[in-house]
PABA-741948 format. One record per atom (N, C-alpha, C): residue number from 1; atom name; x, y, z. Coordinates in nm, 4 decimals, m for minus. Example, Ala and Ser with C-alpha at 12.3 -4.5 7.8 and 13.67 -1.06 7.14 Angstrom:
BEGIN
1 | N | 1.3190 | m0.5690 | 0.7800
1 | CA | 1.2300 | m0.4500 | 0.7800
1 | C | 1.3200 | m0.3300 | 0.7800
2 | N | 1.2850 | m0.2250 | 0.7080
2 | CA | 1.3670 | m0.1060 | 0.7140
2 | C | 1.2900 | 0.0030 | 0.7870
END
This chain:
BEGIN
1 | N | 0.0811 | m0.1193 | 0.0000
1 | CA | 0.0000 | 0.0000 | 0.0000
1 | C | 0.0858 | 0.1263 | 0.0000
2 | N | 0.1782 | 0.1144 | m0.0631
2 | CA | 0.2965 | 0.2297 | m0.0989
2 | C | 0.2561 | 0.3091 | m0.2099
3 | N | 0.2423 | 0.4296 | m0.2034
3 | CA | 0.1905 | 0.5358 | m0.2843
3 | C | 0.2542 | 0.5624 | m0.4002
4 | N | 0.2485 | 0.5702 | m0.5205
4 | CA | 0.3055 | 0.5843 | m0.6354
4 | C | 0.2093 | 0.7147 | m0.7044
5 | N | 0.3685 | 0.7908 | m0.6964
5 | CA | 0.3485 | 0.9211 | m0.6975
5 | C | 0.3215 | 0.9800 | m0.9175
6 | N | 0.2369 | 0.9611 | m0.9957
6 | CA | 0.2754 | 0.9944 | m1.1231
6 | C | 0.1906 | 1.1272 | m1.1802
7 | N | 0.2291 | 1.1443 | m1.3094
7 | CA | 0.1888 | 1.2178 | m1.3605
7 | C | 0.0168 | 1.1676 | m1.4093
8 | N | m0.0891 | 1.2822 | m1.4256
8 | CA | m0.2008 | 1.2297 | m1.4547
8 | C | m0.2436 | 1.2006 | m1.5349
9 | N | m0.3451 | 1.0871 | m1.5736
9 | CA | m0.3427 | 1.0495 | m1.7405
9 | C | m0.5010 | 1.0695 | m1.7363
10 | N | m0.5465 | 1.0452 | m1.8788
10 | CA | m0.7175 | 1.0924 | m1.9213
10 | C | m0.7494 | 0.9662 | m1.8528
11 | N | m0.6884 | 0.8413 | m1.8572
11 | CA | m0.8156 | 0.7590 | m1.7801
11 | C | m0.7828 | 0.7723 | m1.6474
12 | N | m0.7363 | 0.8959 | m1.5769
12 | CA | m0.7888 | 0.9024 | m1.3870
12 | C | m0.8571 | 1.0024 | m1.4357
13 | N | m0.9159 | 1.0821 | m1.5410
13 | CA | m0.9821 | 1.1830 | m1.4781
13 | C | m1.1244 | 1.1421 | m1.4322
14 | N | m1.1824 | 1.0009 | m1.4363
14 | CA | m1.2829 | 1.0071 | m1.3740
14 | C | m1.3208 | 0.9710 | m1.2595
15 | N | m1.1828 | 0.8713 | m1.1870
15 | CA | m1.1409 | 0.9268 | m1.0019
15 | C | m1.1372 | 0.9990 | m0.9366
16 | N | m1.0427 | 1.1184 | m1.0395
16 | CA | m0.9927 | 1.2781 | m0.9802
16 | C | m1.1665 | 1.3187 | m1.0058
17 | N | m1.2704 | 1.3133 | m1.0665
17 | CA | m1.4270 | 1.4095 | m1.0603
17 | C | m1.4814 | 1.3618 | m0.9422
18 | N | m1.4460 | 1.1931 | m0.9178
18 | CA | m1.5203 | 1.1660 | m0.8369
18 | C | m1.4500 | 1.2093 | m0.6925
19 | N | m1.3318 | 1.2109 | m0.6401
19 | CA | m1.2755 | 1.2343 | m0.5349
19 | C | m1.3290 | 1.3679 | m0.5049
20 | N | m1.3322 | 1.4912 | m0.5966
20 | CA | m1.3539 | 1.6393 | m0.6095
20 | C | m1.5027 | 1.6124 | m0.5696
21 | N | m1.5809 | 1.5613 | m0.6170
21 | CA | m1.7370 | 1.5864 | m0.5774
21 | C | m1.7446 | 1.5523 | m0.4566
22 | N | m1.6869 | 1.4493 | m0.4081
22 | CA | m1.7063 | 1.3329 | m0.2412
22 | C | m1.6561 | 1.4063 | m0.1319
23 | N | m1.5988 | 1.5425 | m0.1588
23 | CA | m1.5346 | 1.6184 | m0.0884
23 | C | m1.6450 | 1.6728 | 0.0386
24 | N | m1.6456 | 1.6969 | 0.1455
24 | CA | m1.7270 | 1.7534 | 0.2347
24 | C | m1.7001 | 1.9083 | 0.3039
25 | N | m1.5465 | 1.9360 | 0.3164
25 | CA | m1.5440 | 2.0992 | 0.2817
25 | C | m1.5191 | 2.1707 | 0.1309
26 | N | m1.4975 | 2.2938 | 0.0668
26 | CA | m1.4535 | 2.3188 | m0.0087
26 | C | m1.5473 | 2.2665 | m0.0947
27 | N | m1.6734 | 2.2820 | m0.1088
27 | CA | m1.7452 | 2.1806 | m0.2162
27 | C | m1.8196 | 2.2835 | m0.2918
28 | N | m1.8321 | 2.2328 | m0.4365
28 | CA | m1.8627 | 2.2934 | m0.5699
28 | C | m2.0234 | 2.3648 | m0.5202
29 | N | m2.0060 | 2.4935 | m0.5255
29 | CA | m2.1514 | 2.5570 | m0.5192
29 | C | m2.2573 | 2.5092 | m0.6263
30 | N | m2.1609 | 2.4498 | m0.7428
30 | CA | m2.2312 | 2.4141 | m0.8641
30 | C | m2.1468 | 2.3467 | m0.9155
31 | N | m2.1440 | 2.1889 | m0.9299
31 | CA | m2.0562 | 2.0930 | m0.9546
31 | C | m2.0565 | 2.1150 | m1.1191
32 | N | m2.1407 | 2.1739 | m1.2092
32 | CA | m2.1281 | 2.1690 | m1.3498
32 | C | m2.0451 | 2.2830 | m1.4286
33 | N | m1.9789 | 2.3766 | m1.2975
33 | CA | m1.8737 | 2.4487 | m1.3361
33 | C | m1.7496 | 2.4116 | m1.3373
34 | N | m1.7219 | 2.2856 | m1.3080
34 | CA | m1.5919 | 2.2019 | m1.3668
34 | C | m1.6205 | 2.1043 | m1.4294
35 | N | m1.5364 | 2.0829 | m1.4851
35 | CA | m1.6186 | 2.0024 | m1.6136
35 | C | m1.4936 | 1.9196 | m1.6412
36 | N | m1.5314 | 1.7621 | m1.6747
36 | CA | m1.4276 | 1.6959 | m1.7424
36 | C | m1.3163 | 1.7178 | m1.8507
37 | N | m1.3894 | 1.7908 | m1.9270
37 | CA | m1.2994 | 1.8419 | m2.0204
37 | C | m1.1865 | 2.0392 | m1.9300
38 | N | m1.2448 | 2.0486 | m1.8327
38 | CA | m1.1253 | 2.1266 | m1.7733
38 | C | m0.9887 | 2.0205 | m1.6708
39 | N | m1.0290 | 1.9368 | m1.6414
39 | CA | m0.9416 | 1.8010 | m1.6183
39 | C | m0.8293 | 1.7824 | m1.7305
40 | N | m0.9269 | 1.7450 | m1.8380
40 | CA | m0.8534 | 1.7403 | m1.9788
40 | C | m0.7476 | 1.7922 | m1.9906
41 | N | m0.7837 | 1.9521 | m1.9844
41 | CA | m0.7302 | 2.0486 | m2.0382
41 | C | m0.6118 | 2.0958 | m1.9619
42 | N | m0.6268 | 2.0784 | m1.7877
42 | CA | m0.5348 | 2.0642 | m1.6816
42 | C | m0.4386 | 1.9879 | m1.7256
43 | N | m0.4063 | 1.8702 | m1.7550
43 | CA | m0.3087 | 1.7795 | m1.7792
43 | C | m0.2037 | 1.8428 | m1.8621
44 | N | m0.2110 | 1.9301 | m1.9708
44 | CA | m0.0921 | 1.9477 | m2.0423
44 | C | m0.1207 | 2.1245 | m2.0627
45 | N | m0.2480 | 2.0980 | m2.1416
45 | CA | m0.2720 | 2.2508 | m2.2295
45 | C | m0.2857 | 2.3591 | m2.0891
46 | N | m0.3556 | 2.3914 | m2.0103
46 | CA | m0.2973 | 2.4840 | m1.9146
46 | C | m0.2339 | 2.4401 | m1.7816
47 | N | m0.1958 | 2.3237 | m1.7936
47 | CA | m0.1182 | 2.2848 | m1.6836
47 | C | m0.0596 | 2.1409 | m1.6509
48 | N | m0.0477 | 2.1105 | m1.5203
48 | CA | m0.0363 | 1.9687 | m1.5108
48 | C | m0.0701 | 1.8976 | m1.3877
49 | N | m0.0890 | 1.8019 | m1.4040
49 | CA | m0.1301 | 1.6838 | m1.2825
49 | C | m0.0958 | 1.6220 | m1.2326
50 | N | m0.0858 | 1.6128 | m1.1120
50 | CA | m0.0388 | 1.4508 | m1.0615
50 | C | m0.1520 | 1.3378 | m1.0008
51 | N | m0.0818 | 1.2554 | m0.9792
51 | CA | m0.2117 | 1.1432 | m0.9086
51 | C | m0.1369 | 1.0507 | m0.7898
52 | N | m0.1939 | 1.0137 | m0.6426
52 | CA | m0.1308 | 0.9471 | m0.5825
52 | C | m0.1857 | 0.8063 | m0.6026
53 | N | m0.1364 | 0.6515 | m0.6598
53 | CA | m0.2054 | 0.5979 | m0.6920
53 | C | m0.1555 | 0.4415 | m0.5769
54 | N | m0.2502 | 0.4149 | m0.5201
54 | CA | m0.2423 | 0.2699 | m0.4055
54 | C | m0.2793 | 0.1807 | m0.4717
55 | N | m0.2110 | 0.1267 | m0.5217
55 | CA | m0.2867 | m0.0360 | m0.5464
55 | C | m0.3671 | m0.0393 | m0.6574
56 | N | m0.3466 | 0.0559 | m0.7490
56 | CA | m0.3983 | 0.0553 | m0.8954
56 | C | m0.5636 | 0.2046 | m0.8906
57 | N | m0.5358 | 0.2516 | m0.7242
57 | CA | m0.6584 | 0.3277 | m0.7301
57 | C | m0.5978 | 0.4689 | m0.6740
58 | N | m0.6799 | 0.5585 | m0.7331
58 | CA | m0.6242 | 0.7449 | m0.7309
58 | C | m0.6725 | 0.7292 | m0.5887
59 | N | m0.6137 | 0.7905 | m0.5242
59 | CA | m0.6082 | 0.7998 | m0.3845
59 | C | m0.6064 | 0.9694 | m0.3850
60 | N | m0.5433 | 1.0381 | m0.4370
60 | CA | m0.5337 | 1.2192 | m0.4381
60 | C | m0.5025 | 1.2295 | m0.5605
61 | N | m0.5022 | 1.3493 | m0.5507
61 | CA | m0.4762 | 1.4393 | m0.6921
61 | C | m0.4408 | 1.5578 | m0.6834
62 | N | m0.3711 | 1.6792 | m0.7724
62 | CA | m0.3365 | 1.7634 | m0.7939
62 | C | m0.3112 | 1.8481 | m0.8830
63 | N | m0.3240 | 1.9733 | m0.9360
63 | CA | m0.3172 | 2.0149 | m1.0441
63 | C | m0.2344 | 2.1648 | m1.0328
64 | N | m0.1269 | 2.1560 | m1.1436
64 | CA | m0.1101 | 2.3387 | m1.1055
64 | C | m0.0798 | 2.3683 | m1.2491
65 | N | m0.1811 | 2.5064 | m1.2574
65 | CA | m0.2115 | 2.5976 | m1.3510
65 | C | m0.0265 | 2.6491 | m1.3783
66 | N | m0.0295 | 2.6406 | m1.5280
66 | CA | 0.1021 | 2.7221 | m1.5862
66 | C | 0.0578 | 2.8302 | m1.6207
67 | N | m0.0604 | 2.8617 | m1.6864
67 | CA | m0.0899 | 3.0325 | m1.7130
67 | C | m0.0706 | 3.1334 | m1.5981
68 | N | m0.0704 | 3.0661 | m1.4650
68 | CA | m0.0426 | 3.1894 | m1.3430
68 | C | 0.0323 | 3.1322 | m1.2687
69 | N | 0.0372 | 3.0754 | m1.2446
69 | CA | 0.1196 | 2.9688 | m1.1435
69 | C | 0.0775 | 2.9538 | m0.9781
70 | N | m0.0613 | 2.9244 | m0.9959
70 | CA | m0.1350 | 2.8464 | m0.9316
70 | C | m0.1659 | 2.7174 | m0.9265
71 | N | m0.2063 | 2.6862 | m0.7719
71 | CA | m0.2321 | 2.5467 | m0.7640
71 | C | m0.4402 | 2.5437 | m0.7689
72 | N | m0.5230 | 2.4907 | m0.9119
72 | CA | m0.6048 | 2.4406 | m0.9627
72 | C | m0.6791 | 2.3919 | m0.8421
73 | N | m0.6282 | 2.2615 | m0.8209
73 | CA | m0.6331 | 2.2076 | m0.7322
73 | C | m0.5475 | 2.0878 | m0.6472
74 | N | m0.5882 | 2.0218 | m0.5252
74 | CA | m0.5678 | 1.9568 | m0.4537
74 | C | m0.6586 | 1.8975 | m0.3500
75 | N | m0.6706 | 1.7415 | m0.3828
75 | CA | m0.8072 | 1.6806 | m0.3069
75 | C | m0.7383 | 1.5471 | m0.2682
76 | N | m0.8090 | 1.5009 | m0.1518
76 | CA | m0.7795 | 1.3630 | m0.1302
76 | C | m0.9249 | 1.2794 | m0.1216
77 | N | m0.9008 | 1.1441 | m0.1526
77 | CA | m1.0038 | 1.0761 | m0.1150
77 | C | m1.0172 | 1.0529 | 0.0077
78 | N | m1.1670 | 1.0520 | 0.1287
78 | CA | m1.1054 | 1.0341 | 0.2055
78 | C | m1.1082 | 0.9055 | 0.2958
79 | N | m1.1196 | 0.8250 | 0.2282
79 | CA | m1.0463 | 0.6598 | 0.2795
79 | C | m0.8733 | 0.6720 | 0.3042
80 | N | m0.7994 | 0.7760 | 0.1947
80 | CA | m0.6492 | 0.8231 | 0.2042
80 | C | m0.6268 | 0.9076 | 0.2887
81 | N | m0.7344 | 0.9838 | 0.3801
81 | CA | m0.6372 | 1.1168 | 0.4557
81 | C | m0.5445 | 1.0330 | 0.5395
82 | N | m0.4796 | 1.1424 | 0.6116
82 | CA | m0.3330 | 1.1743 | 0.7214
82 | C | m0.2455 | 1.0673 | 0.6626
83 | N | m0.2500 | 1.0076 | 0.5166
83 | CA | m0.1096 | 0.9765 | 0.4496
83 | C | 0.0426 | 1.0611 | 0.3969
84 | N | m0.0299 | 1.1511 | 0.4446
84 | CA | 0.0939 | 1.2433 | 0.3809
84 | C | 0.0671 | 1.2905 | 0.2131
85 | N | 0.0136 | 1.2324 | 0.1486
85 | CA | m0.0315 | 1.2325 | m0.0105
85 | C | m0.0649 | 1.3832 | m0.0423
86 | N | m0.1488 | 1.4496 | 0.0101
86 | CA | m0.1853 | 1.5877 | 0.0040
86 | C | m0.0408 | 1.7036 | m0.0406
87 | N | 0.0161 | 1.6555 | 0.1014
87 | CA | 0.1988 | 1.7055 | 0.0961
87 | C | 0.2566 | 1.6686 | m0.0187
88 | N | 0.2657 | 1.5615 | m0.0089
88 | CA | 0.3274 | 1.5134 | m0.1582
88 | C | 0.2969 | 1.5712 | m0.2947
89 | N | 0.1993 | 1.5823 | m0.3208
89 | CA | 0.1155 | 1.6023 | m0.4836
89 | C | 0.1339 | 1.7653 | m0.4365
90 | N | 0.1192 | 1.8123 | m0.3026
90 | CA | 0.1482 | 1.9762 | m0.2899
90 | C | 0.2859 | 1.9874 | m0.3945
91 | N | 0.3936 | 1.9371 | m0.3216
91 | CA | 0.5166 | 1.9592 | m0.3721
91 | C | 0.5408 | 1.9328 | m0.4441
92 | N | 0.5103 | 1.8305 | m0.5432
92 | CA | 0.5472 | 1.8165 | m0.6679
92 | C | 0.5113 | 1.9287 | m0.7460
93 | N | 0.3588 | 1.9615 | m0.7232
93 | CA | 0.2972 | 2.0800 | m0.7849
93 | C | 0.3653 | 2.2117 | m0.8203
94 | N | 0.4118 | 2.2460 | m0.6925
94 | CA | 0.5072 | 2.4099 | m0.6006
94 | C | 0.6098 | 2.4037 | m0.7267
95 | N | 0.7239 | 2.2896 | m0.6794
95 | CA | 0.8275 | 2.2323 | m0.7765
95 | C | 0.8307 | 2.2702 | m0.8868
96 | N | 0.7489 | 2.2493 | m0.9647
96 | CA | 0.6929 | 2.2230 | m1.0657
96 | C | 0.7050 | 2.3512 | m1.1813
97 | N | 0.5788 | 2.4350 | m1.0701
97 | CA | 0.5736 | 2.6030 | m1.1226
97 | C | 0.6905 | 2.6558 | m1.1434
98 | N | 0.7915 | 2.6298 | m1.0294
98 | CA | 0.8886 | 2.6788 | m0.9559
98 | C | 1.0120 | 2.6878 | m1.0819
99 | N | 1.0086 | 2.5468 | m1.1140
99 | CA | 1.0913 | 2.5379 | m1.1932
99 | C | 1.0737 | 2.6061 | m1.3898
100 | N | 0.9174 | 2.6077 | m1.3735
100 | CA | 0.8791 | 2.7254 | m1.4960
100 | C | 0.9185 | 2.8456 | m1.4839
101 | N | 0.9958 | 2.9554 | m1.3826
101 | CA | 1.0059 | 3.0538 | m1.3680
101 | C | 0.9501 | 3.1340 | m1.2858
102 | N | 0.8013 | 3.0769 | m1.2286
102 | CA | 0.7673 | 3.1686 | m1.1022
102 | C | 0.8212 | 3.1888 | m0.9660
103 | N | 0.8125 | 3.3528 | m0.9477
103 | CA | 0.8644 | 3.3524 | m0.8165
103 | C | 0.8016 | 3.3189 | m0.6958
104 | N | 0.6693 | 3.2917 | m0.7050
104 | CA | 0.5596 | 3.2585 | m0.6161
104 | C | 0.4247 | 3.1396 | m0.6844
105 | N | 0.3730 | 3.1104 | m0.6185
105 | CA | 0.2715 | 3.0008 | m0.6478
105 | C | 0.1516 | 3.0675 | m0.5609
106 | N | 0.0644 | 3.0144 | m0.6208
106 | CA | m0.1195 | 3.1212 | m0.5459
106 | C | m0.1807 | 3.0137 | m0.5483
107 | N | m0.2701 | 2.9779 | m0.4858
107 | CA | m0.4109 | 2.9410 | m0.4766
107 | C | m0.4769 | 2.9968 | m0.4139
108 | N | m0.6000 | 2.9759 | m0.3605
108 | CA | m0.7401 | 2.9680 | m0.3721
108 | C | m0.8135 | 2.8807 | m0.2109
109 | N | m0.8443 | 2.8643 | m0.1105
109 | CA | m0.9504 | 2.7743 | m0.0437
109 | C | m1.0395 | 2.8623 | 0.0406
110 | N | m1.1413 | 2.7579 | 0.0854
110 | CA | m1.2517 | 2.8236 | 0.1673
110 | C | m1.2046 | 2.8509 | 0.3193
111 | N | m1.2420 | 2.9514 | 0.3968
111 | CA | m1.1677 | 3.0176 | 0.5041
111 | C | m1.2777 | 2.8955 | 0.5984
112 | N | m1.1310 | 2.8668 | 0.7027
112 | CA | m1.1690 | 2.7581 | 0.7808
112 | C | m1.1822 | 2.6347 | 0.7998
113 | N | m1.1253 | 2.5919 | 0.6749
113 | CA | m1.1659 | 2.4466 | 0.6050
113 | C | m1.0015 | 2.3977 | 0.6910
114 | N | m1.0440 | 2.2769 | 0.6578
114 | CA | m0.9133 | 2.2339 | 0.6983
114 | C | m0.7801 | 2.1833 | 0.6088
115 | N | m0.8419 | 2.2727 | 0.4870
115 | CA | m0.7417 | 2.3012 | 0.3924
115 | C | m0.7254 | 2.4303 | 0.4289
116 | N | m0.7612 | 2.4865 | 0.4851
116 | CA | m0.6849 | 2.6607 | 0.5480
116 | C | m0.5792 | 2.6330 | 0.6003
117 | N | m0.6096 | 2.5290 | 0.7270
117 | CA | m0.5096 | 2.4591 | 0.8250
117 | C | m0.3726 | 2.4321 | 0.7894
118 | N | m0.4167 | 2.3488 | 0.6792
118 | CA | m0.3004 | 2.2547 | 0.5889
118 | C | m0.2123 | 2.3618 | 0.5374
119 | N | m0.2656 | 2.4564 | 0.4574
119 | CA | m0.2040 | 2.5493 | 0.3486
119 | C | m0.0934 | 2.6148 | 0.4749
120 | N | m0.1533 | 2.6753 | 0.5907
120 | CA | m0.0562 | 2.7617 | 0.7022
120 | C | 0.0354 | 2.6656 | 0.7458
121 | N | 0.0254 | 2.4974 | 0.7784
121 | CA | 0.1229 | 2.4105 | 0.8667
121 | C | 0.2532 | 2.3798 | 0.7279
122 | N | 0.1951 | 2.4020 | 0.5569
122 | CA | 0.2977 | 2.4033 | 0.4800
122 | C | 0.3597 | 2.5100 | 0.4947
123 | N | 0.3670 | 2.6616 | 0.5504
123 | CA | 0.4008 | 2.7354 | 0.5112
123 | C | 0.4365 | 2.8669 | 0.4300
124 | N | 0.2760 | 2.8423 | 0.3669
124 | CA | 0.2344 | 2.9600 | 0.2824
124 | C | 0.1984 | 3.0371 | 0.3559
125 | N | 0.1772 | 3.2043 | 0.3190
125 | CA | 0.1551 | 3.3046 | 0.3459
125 | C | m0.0123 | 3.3157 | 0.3363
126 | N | m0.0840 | 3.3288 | 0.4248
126 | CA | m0.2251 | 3.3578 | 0.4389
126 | C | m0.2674 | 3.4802 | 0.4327
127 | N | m0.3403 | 3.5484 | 0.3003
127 | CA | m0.3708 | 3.6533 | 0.3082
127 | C | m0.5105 | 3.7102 | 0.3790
128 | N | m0.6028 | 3.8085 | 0.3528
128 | CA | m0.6925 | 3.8213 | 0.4264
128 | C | m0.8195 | 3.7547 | 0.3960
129 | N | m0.8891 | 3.6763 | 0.4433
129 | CA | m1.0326 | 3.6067 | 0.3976
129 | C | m1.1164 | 3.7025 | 0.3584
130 | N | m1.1436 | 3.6293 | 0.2220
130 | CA | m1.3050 | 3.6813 | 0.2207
130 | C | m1.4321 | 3.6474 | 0.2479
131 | N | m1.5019 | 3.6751 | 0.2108
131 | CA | m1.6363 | 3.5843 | 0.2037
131 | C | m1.6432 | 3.4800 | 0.2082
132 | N | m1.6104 | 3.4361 | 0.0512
132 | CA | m1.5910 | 3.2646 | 0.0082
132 | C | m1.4673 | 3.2337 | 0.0231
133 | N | m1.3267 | 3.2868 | 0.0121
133 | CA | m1.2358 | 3.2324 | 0.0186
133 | C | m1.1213 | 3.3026 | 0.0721
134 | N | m1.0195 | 3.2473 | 0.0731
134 | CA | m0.8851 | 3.3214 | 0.1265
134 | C | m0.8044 | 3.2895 | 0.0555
135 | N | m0.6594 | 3.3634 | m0.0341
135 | CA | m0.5794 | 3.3100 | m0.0575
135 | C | m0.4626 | 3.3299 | m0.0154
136 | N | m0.3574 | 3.2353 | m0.0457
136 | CA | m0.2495 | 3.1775 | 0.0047
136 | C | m0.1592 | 3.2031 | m0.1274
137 | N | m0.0295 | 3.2651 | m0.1004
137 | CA | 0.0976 | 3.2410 | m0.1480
137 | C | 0.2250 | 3.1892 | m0.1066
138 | N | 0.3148 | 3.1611 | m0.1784
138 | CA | 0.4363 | 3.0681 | m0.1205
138 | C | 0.5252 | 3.1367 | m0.2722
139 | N | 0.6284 | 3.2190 | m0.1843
139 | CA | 0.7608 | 3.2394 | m0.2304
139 | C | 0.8313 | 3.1461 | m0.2928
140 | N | 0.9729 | 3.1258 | m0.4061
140 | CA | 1.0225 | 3.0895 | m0.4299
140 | C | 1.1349 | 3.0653 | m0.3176
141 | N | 1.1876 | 3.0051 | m0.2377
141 | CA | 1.2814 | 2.9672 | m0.1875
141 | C | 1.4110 | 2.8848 | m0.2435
142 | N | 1.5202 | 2.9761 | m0.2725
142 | CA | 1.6130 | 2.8917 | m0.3664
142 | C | 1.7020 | 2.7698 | m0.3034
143 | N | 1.6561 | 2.7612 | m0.1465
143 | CA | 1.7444 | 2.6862 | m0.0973
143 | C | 1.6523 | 2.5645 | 0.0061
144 | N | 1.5270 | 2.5110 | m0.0759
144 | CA | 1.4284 | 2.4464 | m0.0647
144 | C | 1.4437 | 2.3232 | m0.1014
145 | N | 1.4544 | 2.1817 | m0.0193
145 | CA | 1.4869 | 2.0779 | m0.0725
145 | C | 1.4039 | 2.0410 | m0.1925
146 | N | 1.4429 | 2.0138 | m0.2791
146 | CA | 1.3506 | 1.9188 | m0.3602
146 | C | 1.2719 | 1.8534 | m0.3431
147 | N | 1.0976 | 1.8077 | m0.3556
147 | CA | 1.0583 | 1.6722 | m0.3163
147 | C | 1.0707 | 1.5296 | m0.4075
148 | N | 1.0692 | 1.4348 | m0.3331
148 | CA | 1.1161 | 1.3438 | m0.3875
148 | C | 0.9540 | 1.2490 | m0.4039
149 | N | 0.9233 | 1.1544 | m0.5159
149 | CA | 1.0234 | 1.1895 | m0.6130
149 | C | 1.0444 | 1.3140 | m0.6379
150 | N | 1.1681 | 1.3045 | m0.7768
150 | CA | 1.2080 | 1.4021 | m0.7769
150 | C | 1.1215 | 1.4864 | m0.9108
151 | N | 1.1373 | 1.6078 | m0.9757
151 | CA | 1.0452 | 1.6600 | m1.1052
151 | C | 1.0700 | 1.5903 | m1.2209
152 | N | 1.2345 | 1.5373 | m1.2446
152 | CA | 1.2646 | 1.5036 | m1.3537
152 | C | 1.1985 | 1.3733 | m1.3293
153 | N | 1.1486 | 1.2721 | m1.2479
153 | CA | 1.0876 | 1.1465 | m1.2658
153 | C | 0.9028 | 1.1828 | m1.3700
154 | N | 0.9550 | 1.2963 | m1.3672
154 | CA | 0.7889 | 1.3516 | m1.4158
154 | C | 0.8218 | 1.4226 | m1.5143
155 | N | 0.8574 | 1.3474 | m1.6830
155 | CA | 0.8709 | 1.4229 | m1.8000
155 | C | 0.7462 | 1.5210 | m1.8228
END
């Protein structure tokens, strides 16, 4: 039950919809504003994916936007929480941008969730909440271990 960390392919995107809907904070005001084909489109054309996969099944997922250099998203199933997987698919993500040229990475969550939690115990910068959401940035740090795996295992 060792996590195998890869890049995401079209046949998880219908794990990664279902993990995203099964979610109980952070949940779609209107689930038909993401759409399979923005999954799609995540994987290469505006960005990229990862998947944590146990035993032949997506366990988490992740996505970070190259047009801004944001993180899309990040979800776990939750039969997988407190594996560490969240962390993982975080950093590959960060990495990732990081190594495209941004000096910072942004997202996006709902204030209070316990993805608020998560985002502050990684170390991002918490800006001021709004309404629906709060966001979070994270600096480039040039003297930031790598996560392992490492990016180049992820052509």
């Amino acid at each position: 039950m060792t996590p195998v960390f890869r890049r995401a392919e079209p046949a998880d995107i219908a794990a990664m919809s279902r993990i995203r809907l099964s979610v109980t904070e952070n949940v779609l005001s209107d689930p038909a504003r993401v759409t399979l084909q923005m999954y799609e489109d995540y994987l290469d054309r505006y960005g990229r994916g990862w998947v944590a996969d146990i035993d032949g099944a997506i366990a988490a997922f992740a996505y970070a936007d190259k047009r801004d250099g944001s993180i899309w998203a990040l979800f776990v199933d939750a039969a997988y929480e407190g594996r560490g997987l969240a962390k993982q698919l975080l950093r590959l993500a960060v990495d990732w941008l990081f190594t495209l040229g941004f000096a910072q990475v942004t997202l996006t969550t709902t204030p209070g969730t316990r993805a608020d939690r998560f985002y502050g115990r990684q170390g991002w910068r918490r800006g001021a909440p709004g309404a629906r959401e709060v966001a979070y940035s994270l600096p480039r740090d040039d003297q930031r271990q790598p996560s392992t795996p490492r990016l180049s295992d992820f052509p």
